[in-house]
Structures are given as structure tokens and as C-alpha cells.
PDB file of N, CA, C and O in Angstrom:
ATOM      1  N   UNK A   1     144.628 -37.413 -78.735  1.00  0.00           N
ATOM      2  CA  UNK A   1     143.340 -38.039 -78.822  1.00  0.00           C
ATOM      3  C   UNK A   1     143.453 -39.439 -79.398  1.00  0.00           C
ATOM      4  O   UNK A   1     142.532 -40.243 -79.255  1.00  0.00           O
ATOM      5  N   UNK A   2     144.491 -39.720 -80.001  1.00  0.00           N
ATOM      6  CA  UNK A   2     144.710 -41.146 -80.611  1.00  0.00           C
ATOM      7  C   UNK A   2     144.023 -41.878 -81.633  1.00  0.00           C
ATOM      8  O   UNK A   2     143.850 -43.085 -81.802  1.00  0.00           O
ATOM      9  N   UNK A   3     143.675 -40.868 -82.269  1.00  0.00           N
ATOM     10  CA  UNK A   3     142.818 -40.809 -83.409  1.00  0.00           C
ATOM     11  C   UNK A   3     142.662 -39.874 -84.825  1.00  0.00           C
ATOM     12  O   UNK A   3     142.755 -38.650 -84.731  1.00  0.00           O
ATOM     13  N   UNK A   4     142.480 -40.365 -85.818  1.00  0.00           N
ATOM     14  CA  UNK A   4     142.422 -39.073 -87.206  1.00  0.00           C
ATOM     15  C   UNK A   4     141.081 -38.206 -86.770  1.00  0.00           C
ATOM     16  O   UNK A   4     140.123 -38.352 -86.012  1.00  0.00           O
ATOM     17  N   UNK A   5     141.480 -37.420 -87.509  1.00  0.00           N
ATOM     18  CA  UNK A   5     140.036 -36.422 -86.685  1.00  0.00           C
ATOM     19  C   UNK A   5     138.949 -36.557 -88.797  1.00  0.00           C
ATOM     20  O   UNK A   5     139.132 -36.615 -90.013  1.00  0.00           O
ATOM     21  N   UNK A   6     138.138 -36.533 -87.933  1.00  0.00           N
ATOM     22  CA  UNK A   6     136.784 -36.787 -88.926  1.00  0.00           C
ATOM     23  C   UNK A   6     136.745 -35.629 -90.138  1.00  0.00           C
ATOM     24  O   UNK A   6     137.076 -34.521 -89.714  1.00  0.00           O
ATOM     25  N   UNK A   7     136.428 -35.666 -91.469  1.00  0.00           N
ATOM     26  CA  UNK A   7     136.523 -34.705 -92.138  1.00  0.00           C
ATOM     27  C   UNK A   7     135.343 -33.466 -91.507  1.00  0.00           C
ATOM     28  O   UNK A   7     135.506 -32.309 -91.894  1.00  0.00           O
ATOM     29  N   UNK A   8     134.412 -33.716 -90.733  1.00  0.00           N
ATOM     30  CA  UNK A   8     133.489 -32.575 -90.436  1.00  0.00           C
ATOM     31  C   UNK A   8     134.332 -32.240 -88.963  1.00  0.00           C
ATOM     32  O   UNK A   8     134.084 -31.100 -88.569  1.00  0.00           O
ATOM     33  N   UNK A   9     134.951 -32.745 -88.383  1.00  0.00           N
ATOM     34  CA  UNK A   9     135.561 -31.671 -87.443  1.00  0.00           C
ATOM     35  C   UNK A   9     136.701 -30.740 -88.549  1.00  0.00           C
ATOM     36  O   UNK A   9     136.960 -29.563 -88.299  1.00  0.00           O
ATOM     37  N   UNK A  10     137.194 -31.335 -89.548  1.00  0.00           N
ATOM     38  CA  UNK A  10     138.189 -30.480 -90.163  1.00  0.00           C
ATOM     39  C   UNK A  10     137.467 -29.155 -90.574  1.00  0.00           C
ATOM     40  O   UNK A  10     137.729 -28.046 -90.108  1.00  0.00           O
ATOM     41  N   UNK A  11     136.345 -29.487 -91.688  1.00  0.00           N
ATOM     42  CA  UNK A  11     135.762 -28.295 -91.961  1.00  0.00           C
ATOM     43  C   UNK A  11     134.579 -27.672 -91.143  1.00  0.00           C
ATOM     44  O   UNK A  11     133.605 -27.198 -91.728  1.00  0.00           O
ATOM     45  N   UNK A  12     134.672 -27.681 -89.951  1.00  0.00           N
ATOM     46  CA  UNK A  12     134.165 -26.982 -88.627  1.00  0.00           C
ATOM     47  C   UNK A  12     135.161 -26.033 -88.455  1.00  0.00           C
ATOM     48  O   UNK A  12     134.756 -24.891 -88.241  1.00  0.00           O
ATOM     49  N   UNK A  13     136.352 -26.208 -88.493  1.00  0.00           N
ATOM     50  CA  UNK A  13     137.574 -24.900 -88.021  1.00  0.00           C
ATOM     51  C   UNK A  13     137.660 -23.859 -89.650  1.00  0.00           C
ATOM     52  O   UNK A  13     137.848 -22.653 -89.813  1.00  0.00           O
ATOM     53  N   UNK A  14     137.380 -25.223 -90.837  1.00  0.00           N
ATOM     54  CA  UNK A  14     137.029 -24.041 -91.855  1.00  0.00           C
ATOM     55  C   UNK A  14     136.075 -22.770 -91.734  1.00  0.00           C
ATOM     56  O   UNK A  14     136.167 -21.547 -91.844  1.00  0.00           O
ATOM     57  N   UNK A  15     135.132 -23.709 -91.455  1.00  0.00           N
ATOM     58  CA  UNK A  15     133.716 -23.164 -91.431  1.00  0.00           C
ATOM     59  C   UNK A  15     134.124 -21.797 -89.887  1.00  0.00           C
ATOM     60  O   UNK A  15     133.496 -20.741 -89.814  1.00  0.00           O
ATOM     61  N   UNK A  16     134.818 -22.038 -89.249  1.00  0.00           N
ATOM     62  CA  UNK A  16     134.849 -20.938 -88.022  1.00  0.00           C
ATOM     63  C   UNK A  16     135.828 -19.771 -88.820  1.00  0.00           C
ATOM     64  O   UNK A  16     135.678 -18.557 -88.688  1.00  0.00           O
ATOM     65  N   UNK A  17     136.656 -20.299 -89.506  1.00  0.00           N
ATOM     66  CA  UNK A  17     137.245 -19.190 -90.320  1.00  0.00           C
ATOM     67  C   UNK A  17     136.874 -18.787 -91.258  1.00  0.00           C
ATOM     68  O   UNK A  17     137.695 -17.898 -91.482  1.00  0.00           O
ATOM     69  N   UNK A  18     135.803 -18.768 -92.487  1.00  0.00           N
ATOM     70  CA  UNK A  18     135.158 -18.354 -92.726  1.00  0.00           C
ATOM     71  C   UNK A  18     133.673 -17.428 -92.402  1.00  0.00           C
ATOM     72  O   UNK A  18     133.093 -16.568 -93.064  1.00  0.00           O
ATOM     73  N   UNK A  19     133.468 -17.878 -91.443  1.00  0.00           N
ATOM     74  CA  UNK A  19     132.280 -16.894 -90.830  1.00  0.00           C
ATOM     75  C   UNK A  19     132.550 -15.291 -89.830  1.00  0.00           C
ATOM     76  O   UNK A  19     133.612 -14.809 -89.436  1.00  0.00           O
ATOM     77  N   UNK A  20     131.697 -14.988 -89.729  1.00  0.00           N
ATOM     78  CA  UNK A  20     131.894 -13.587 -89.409  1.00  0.00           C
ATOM     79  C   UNK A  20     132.641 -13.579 -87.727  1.00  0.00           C
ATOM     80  O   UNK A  20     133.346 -12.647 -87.340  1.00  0.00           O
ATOM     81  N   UNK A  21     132.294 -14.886 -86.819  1.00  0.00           N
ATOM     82  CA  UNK A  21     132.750 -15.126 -85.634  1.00  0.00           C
ATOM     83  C   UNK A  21     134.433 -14.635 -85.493  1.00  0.00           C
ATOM     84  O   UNK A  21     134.797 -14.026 -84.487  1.00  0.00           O
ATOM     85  N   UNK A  22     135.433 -14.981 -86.648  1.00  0.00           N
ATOM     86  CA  UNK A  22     137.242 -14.869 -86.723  1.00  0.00           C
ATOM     87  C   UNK A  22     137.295 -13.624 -87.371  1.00  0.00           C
ATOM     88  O   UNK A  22     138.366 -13.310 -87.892  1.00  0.00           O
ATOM     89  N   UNK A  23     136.165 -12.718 -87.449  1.00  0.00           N
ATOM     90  CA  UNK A  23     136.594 -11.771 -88.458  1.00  0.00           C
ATOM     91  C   UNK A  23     137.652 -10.834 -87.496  1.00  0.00           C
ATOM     92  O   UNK A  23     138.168  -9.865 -88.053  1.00  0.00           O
ATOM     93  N   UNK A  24     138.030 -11.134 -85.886  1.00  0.00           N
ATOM     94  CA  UNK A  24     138.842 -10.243 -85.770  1.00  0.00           C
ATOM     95  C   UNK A  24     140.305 -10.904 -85.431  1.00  0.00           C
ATOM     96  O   UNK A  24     141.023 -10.368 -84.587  1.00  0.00           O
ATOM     97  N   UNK A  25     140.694 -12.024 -86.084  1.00  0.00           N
ATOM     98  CA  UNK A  25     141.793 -12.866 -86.423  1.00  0.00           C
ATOM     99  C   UNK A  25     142.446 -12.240 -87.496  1.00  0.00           C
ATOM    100  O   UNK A  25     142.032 -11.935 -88.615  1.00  0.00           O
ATOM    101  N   UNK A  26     143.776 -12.073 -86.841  1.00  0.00           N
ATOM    102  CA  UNK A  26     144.757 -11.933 -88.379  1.00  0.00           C
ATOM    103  C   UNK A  26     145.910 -12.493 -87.949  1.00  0.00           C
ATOM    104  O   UNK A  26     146.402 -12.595 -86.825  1.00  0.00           O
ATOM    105  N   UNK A  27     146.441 -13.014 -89.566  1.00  0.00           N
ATOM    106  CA  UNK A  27     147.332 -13.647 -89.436  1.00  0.00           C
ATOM    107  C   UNK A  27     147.573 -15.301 -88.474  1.00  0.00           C
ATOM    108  O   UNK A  27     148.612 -15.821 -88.067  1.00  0.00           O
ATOM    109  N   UNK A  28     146.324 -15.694 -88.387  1.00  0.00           N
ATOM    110  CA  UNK A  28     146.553 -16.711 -87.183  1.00  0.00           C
ATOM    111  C   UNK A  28     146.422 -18.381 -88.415  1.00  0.00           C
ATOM    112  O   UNK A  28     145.958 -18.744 -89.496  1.00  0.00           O
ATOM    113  N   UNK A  29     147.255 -18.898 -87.164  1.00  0.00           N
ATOM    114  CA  UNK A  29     147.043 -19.964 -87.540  1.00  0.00           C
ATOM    115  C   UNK A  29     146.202 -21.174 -87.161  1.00  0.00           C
ATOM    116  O   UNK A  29     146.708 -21.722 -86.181  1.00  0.00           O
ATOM    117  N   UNK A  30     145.347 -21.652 -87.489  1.00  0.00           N
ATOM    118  CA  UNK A  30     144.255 -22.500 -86.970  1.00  0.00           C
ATOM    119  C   UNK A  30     144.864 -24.264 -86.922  1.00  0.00           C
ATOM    120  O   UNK A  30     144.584 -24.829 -87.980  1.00  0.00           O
ATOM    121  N   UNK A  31     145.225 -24.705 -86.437  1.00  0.00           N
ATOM    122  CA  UNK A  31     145.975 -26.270 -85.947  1.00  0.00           C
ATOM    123  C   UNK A  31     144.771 -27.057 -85.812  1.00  0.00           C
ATOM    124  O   UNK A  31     144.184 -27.016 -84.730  1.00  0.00           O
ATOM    125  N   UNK A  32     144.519 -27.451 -86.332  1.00  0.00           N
ATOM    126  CA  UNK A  32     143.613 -29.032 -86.230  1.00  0.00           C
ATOM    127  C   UNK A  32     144.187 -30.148 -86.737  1.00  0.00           C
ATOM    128  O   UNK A  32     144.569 -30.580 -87.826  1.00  0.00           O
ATOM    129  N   UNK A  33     144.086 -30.700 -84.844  1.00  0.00           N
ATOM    130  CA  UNK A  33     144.865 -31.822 -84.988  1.00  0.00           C
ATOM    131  C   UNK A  33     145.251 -32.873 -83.782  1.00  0.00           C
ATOM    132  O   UNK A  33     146.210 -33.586 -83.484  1.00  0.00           O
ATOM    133  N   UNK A  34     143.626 -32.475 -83.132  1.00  0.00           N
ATOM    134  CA  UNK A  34     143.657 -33.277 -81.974  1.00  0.00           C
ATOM    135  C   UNK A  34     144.349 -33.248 -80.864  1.00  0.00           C
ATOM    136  O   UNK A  34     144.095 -34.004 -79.927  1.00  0.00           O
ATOM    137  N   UNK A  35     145.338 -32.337 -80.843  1.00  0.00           N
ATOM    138  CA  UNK A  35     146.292 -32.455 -79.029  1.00  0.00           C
ATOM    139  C   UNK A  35     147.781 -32.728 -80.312  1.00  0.00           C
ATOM    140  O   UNK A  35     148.762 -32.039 -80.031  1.00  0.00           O
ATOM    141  N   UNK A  36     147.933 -33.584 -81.514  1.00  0.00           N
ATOM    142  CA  UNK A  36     148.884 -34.115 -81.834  1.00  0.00           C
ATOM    143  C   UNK A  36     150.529 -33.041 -81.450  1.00  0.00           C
ATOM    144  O   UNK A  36     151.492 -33.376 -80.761  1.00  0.00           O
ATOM    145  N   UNK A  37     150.340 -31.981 -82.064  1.00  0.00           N
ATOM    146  CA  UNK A  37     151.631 -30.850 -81.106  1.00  0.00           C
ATOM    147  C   UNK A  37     151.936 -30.734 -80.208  1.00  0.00           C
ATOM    148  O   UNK A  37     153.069 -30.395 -79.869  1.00  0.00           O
ATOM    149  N   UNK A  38     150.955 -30.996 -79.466  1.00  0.00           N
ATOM    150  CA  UNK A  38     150.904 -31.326 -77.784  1.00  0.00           C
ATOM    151  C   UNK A  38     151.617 -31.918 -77.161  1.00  0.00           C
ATOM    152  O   UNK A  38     151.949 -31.607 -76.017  1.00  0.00           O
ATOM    153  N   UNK A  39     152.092 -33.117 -77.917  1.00  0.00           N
ATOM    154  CA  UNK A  39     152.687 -33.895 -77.549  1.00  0.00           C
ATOM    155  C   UNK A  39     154.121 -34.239 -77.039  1.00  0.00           C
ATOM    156  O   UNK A  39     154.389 -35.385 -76.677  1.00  0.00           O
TER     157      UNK A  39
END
């Protein structure tokens, strides 16, 4: 994306792991970070 990502997209993936939506996630890892691994 070629860009830092905004502190409210960061705590948007918080906020998705905290809410009841990931409650059937385990063990995962959540990557925010724009495509940057992608690469």
C-alpha cells in the first residue's frame, strides 16, 4: 500500500479481536500491515 497504516486501522483489528465476531480464532495471528509481507 506504500504507506504507514493509521492508528484507527491498527486498533480496528484490535477491536475485531476483542469482540465476540474472533471468538472462534485460536491461536491466530492477526498481521496488520498493509500487503507489507506480501511483498
Amino acid at each position: 500500500m506504500k504507506r504507514a497504516g493509521t492508528p484507527l486501522e491498527v486498533a480496528n483489528g484490535c477491536l475485531f479481536l476483542a469482540c465476540d465476531e474472533s471468538s472462534f480464532m485460536t491461536g491466530a495471528e492477526l498481521v496488520i500491515d498493509g500487503g507489507y509481507l506480501a511483498q
